[in-house]
C-alpha positions as CSV (number, residue, x, y, z in Angstrom):
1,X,15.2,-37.5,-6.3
2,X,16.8,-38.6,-3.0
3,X,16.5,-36.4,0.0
4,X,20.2,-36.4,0.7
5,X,22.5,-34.1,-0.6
6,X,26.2,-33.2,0.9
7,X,25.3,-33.7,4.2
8,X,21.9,-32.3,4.3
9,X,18.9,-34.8,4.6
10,X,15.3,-33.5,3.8
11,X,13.3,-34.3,7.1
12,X,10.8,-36.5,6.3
13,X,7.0,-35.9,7.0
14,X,5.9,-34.7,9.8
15,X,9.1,-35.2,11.5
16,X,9.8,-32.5,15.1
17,X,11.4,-29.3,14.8
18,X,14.9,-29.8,15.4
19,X,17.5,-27.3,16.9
20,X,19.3,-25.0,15.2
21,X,22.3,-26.0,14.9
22,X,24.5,-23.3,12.9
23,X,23.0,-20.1,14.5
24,X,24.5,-20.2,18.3
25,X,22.9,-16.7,19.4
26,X,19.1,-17.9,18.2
27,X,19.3,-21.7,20.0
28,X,20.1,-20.0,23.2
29,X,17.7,-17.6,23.1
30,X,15.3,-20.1,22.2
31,X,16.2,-22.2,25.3
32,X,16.2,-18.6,27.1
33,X,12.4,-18.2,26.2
34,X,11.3,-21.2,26.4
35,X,12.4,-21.5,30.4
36,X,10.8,-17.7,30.9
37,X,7.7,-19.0,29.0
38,X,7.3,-22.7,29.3
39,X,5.5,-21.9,25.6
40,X,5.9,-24.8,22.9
41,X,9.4,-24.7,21.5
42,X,8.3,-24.4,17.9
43,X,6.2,-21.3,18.5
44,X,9.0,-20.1,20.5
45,X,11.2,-20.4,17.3
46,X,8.7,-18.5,14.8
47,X,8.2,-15.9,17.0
48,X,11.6,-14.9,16.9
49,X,12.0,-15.5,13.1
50,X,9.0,-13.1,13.4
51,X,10.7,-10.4,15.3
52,X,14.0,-10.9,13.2
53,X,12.1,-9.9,9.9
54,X,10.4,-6.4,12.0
55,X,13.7,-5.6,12.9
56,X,16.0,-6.7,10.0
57,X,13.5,-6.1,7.1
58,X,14.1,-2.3,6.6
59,X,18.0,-2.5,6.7
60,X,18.7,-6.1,4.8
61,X,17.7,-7.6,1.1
62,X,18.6,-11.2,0.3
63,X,20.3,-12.1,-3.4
64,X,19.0,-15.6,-4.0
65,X,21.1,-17.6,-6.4
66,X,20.0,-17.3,-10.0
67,X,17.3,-15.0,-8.9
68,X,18.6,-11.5,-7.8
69,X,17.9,-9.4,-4.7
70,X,14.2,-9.5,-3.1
71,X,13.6,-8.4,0.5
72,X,13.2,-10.7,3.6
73,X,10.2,-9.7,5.3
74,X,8.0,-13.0,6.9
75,X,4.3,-13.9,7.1
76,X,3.8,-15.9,10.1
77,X,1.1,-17.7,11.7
78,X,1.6,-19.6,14.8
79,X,-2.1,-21.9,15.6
80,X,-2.0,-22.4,19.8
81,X,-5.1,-22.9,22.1
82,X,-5.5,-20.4,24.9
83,X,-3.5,-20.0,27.8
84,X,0.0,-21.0,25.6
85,X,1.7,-18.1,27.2
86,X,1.6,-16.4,23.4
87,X,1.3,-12.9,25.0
88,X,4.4,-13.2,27.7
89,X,6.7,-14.3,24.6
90,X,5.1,-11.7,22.3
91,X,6.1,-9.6,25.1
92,X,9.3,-10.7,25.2
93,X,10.5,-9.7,22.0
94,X,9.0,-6.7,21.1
95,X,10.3,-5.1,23.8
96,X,13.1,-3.5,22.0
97,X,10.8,-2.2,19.3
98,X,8.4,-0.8,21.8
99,X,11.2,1.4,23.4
100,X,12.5,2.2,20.5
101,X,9.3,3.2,18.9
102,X,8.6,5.4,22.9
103,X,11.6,7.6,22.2
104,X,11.1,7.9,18.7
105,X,7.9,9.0,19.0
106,X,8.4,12.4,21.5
107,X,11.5,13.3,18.5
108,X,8.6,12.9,16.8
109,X,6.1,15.0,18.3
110,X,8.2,17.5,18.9
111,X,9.4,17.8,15.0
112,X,5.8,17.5,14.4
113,X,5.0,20.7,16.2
114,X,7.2,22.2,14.7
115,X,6.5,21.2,11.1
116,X,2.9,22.2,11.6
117,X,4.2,25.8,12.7
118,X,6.2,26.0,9.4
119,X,3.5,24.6,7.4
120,X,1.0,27.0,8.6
121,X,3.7,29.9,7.9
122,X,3.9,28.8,4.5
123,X,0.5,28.7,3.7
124,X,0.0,32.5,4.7
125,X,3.4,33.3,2.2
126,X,1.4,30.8,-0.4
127,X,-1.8,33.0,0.0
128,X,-0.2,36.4,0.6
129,X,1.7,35.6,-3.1
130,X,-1.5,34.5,-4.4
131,X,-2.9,37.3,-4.2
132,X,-0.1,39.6,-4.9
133,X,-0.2,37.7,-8.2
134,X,-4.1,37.8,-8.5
135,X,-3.6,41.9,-8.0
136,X,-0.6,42.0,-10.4
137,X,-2.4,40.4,-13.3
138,X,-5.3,42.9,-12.6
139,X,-3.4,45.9,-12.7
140,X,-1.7,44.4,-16.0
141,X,1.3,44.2,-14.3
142,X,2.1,40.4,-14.4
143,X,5.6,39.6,-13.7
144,X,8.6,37.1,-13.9
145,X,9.4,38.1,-10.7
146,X,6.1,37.2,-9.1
147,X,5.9,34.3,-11.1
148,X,9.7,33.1,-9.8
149,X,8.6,34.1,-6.3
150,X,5.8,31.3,-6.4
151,X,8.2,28.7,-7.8
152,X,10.9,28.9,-5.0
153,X,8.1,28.7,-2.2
154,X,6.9,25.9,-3.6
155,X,10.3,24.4,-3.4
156,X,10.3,25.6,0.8
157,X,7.5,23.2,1.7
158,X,8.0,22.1,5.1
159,X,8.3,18.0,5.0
160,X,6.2,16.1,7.7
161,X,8.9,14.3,9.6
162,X,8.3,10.4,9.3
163,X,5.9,8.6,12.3
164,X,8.4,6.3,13.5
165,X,5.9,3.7,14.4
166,X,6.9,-0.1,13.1
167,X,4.5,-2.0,15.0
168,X,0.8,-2.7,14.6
169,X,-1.6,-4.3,16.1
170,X,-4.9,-4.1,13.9
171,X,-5.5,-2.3,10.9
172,X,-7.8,-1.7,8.1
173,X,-5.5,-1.4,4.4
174,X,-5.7,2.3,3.7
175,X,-4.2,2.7,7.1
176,X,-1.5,0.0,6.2
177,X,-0.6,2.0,2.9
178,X,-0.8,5.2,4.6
179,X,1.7,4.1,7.3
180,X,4.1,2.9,5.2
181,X,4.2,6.1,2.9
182,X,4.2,8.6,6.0
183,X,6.7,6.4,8.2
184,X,9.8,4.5,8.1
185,X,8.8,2.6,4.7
186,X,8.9,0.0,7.2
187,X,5.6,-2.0,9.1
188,X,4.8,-5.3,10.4
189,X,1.4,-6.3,11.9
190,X,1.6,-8.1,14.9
191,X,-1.4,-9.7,16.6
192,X,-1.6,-12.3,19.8
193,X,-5.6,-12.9,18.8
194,X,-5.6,-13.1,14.7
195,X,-9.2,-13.4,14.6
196,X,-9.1,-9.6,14.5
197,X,-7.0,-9.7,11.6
198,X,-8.3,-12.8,9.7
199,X,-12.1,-11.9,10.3
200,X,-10.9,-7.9,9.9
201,X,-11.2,-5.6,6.4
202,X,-7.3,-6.0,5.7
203,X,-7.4,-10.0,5.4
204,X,-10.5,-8.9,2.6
205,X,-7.5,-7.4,0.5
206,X,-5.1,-10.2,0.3
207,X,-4.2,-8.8,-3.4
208,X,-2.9,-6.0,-1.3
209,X,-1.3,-8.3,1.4
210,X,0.4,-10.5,-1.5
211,X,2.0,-7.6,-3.2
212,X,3.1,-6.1,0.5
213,X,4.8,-9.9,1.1
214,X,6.5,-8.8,-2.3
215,X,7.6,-5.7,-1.6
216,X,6.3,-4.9,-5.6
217,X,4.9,-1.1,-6.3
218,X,1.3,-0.4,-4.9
219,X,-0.5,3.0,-6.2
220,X,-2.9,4.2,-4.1
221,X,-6.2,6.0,-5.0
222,X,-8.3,8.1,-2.6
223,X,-11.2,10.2,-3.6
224,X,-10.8,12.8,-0.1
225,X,-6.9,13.3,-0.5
226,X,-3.9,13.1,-2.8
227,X,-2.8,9.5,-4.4
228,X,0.6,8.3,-4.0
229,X,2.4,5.0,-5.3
230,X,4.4,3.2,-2.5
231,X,7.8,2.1,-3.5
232,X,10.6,0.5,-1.5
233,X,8.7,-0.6,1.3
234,X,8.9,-3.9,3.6
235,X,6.1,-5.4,5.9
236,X,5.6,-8.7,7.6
237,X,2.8,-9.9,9.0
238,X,2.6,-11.9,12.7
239,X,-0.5,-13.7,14.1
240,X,-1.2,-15.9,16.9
241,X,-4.4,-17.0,16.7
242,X,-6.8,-20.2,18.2
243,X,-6.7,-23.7,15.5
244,X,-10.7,-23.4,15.2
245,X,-10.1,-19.4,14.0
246,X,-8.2,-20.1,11.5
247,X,-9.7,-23.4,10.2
248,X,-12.7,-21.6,9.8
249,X,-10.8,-18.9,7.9
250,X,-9.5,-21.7,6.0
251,X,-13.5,-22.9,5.6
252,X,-15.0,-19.8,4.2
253,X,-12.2,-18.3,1.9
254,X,-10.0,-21.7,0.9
255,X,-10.6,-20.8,-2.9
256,X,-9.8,-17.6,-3.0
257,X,-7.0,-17.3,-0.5
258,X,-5.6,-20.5,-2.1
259,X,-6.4,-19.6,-5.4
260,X,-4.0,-16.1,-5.1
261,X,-1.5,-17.3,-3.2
262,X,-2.6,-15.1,0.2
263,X,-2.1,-18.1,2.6
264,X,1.2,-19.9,0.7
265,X,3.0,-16.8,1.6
266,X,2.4,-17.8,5.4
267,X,5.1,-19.8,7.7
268,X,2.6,-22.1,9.6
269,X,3.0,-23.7,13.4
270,X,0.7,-25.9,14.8
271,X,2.5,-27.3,18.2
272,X,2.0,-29.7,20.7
273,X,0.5,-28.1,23.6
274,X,2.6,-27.7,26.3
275,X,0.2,-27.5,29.2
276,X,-0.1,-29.9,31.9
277,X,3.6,-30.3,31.9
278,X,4.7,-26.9,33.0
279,X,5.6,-27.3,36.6
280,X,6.8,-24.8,38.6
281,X,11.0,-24.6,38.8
282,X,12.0,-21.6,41.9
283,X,15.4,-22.2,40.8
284,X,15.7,-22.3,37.1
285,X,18.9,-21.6,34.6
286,X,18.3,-18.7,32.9
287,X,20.2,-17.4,29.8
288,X,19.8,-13.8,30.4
289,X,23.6,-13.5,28.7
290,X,21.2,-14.7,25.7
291,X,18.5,-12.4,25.6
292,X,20.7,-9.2,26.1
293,X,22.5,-10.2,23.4
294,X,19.2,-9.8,21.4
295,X,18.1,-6.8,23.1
296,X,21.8,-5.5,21.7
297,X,21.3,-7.0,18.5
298,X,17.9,-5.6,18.0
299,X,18.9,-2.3,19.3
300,X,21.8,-1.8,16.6
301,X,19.5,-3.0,13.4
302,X,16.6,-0.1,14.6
303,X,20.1,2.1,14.9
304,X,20.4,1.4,11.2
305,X,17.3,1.7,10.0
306,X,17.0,5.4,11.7
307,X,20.5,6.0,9.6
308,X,18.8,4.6,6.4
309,X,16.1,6.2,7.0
310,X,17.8,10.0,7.5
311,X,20.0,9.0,4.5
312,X,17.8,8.4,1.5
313,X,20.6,7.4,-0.3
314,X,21.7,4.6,2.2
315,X,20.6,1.1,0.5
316,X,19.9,-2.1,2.3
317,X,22.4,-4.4,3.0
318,X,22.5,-7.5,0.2
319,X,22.3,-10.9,2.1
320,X,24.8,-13.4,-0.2
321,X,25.0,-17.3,-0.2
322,X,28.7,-18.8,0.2
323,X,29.3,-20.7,-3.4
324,X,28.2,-24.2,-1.0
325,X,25.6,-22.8,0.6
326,X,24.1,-21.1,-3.3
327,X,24.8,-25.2,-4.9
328,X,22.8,-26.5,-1.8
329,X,19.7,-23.8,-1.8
330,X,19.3,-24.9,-6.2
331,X,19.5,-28.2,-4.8
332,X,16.8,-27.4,-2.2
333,X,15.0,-25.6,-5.1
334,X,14.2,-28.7,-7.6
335,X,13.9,-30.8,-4.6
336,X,10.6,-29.0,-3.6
337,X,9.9,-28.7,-7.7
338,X,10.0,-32.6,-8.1
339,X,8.0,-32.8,-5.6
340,X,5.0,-30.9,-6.9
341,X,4.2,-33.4,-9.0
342,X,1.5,-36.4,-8.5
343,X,2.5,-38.7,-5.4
344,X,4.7,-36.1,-3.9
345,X,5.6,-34.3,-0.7
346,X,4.0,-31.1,-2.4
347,X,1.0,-32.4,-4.7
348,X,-1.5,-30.5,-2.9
349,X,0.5,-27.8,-1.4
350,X,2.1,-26.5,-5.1
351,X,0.9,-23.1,-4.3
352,X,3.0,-23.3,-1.0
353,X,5.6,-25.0,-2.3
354,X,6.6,-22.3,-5.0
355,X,7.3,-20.2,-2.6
356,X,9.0,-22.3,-0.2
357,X,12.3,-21.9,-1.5
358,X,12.0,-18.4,-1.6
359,X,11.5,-18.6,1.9
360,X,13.8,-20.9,3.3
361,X,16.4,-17.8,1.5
362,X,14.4,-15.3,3.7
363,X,14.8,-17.0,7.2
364,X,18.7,-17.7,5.8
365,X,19.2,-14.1,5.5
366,X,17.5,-13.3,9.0
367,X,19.5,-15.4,11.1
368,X,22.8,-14.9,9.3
369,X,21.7,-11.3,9.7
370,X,20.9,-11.7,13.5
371,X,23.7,-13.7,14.0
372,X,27.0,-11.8,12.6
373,X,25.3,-8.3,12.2
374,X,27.6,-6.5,9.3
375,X,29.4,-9.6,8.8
376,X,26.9,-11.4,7.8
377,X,26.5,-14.4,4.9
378,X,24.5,-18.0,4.5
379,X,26.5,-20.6,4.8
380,X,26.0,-23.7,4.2
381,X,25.1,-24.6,7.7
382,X,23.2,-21.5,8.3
383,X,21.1,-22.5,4.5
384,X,20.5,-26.2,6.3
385,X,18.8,-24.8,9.4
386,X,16.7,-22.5,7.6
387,X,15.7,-25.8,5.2
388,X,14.9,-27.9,7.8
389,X,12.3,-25.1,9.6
390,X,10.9,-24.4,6.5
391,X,10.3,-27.9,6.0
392,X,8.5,-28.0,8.9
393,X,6.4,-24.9,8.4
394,X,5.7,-26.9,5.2
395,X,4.2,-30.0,7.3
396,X,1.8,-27.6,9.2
397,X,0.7,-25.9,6.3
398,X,-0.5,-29.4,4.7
399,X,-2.1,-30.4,7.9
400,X,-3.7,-27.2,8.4
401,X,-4.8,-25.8,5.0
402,X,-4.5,-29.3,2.5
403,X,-5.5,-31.5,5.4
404,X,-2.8,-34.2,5.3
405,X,-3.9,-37.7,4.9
406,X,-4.8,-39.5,8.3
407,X,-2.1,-41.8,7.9
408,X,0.3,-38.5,7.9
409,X,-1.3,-36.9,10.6
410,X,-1.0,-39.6,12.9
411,X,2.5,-40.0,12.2
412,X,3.1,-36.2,13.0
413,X,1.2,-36.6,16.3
414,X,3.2,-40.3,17.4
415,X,6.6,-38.0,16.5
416,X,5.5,-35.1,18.4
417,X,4.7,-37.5,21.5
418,X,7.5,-39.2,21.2
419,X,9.9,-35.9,20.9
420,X,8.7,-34.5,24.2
421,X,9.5,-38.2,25.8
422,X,12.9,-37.9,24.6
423,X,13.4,-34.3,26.0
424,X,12.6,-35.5,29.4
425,X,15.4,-38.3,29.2
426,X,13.5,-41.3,27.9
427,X,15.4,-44.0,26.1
428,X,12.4,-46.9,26.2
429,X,8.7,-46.3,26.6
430,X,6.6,-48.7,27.5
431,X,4.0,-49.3,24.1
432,X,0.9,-49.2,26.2
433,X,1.8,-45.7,27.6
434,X,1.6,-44.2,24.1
435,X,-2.3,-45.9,24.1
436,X,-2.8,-44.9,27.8
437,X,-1.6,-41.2,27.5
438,X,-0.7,-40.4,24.1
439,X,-2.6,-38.8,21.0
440,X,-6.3,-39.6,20.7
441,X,-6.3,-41.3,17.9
442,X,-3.3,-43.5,18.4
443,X,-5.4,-45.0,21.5
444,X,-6.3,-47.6,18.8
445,X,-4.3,-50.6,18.5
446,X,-4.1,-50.6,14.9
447,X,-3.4,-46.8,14.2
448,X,-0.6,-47.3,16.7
449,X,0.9,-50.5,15.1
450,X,0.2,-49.1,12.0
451,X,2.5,-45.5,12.3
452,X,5.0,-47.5,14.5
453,X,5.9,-49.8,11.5
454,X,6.2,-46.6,9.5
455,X,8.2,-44.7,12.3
456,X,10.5,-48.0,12.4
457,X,11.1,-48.3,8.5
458,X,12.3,-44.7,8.5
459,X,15.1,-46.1,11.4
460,X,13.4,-43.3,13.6
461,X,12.3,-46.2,16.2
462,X,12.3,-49.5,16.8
463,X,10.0,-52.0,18.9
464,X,12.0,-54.1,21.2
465,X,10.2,-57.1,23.4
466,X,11.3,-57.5,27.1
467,X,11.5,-61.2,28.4
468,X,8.3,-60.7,29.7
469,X,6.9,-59.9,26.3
470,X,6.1,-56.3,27.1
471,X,6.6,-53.9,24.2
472,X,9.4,-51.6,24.4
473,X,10.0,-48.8,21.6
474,X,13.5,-47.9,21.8
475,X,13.4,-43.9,20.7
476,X,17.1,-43.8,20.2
477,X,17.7,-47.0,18.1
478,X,21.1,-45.9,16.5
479,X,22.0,-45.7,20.1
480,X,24.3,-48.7,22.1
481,X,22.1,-50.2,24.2
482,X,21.2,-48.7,27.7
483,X,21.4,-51.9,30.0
484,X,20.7,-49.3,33.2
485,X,17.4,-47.7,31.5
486,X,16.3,-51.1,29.9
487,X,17.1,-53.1,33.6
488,X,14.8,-50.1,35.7
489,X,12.1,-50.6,32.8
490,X,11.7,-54.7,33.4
491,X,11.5,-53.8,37.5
């Protein structure tokens, strides 16, 4: 099957994250971050598909082509050594949720003073018929009226008003459950050191996790208090955690958590670290136009949920595909399907894979969502841009969980080397720079030669020879050729 189809081209593997092209409002906050942060761009990217899902996941549903409606909630997990600025960009964007959640929570406290008042009150009317009834029956003088009296208090139960709080940092998965039945209906558990969550109790009940990701019916038993069944819920999930945490996540529980399907539900980043390069600009361009328009965008969806949430009867908005945009996603769907099979892009990532497509529809959904608020619908270029990153969450999942062949790995490394050469406005790079300062590995002479040849039969490079037989690779080779860059390079 050919990875072209009506003008969208499957990256191939291990190819960089490229910009979003279709979604205006989420490149420029990226760029906006990225300057306040200085954090890898592709973490800077799943963070926000992370905060999009906490904030869009209570109000919208996505109807997937062929399929039917399914919420959009995300499981991320972005892998970044220390000191990767994770908690200033965490920062960053939960900032609208923690203010909303501030001056939810004093409405809160204050309707929870005075539901505890009423409650109390009600239980003295409860005990004071009780035993009105209790006497009655002794005296042989059992009424309807006593009986009807007991019936309508019943009916006068104070309700406990709903703990507004969304985010959450750790938790063990009673808590989880009991959030989401006493709250919003609405959760996502955010941590900057995942250890706490992938070495915790809740990662032990990724049965529990799968069927949050879901959003499918959950019953809940407890031996000290009453059951309940949670229905019509959404939670994501966010960690940030070090590569050696996880890995040795990966180590210890690779059968099971493969075997259910805990971590093929997860959106994996593994970036190039950006430190060392991260000099010190007093005079930056910022964006801020860019991240108020978030703050406002964020602000309006917790508006909503609040409304849907005082309005039982208010149901999420359903996110549709454009008749182009549903054609492409099937495409997209037995792309990934064909490629299951032995010798493909997916052979030992099929329990990834199955629910790739699913989630390419998800992070459609989001940023249409983010994007054009009410208006909101995937298009076709919205559908491409949510393909390619999911694609590349795809990449890091096989390096990180399947452990990609060496030959793939390299490759990934030599384009993400190359990626950050072109950023800084290189059009020819000197071959013995990649072996002085680039990857490891590709240090050798014959790793190097070996992905270059690969890199150059894809057309993403070619090796050029100056008349001094120094090799050149030429990292725009669809390009006309720079006779400025190409003369200061033979100087």
């Amino acid at each position: 099957m050919s990875r072209h189809y009506s003008g969208f081209v499957v990256p191939e593997f291990g190819s960089p994250l490229y910009d979003l092209q279709s979604c205006p409002m989420t490149h420029r906050l990226t760029n906006y971050l990225e300057t306040k942060t200085q954090a890898p761009r592709p973490l800077i990217i799943q963070s926000i598909l992370a905060a999009y899902s906490c904030l869009a996941q209570g109000v919208i549903d996505v109807e997937r082509p062929g399929v039917g409606t399914g919420p959009v909630s995300l499981n991320t997990l972005g892998l970044a050594p220390p000191g990767e600025r994770k908690s200033k960009l965490f920062g960053l964007l939960e900032l609208p949720i923690i203010k909303f959640q501030k001056s939810e929570q004093l409405l809160f406290e204050d309707a929870l003073a005075v539901y505890e008042l009423e409650l109390e009150l009600f239980e003295k009317q409860k005990k004071a018929l009780k035993s009105m009834a209790v006497k009655a029956m002794s005296d042989g003088h059992w009424s309807v009226d006593v009986k009807e009296c007991l019936r309508n208090l019943a009916n006068q139960k104070p309700k406990k008003p709903l703990d507004p709080k969304i985010l959450h940092e750790d938790a063990t998965p009673e808590s989880m459950a009991q959030v989401l039945h006493d709250g919003f209906g609405v959760a996502s558990l955010w941590s900057g050191e995942g250890g706490s969550i992938l070495n915790g109790r809740i990662a032990k009940n990724q049965a529990m996790l799968n069927k949050f990701w879901a959003a499918e019916p959950w019953s809940v038993g407890r031996k000290t208090s009453s059951s309940f069944l949670l229905e019509d819920y959404r939670m994501s999930i966010s960690i940030l955690c070090q590569p050696t945490v996880f890995w040795d996540f990966v180590e210890k529980t690779n059968t099971q958590s493969r075997g259910n399907g805990f971590l093929a539900r997860f959106l994996i980043c593994s970036p190039m670290s950006t430190q060392g390069s991260r000099f010190f600009n007093d005079s930056p361009y910022v964006d801020e136009e860019a991240y108020s328009y978030y703050l406002s965008r964020a602000k309006q969806a917790l508006k909503t949920l609040k409304c849907k949430t005082n309005s039982p009867g208010m149901g999420r908005k359903s996110i549709t595909f454009t008749p182009d945009a549903a054609i492409l996603w099937i495409w997209i769907y037995n792309f990934i399907e064909e490629n299951v099979r032995e010798g493909g892009r997916f052979e030992q990532a099929a329990d990834f894979a199955s629910k790739l497509p699913e989630n390419t529809a998800r992070i459609a959904a989001l940023c249409a969502f983010m994007e054009k608020g009410d208006e909101a619908i995937i298009d076709i270029g919205i559908l491409m841009d949510a393909a390619r990153l999911a694609f590349y969450f795809s990449d890091a999942f096989i390096w990180n969980v399947c452990r990609a062949p060496s030959w793939q790995l390299d490759d990934i490394e030599l384009r993400e080397f190359l990626q950050l050469k072109r950023e800084d406005g290189v059009r020819y790079l000197r071959k013995n720079s990649v072996r002085q300062s680039g990857p490891n590995r590709l240090r050798k002479k014959r790793l190097l030669d070996a992905s270059l040849q690969r890199l150059c039969n894809n057309g993403e490079v070619c090796v050029l020879r100056t008349q001094a037989g120094m090799h050149v690779i030429d990292l725009y080779p669809s390009y006309p050729f720079d006779n400025q860059q190409w003369a200061a390079l033979e100087k």
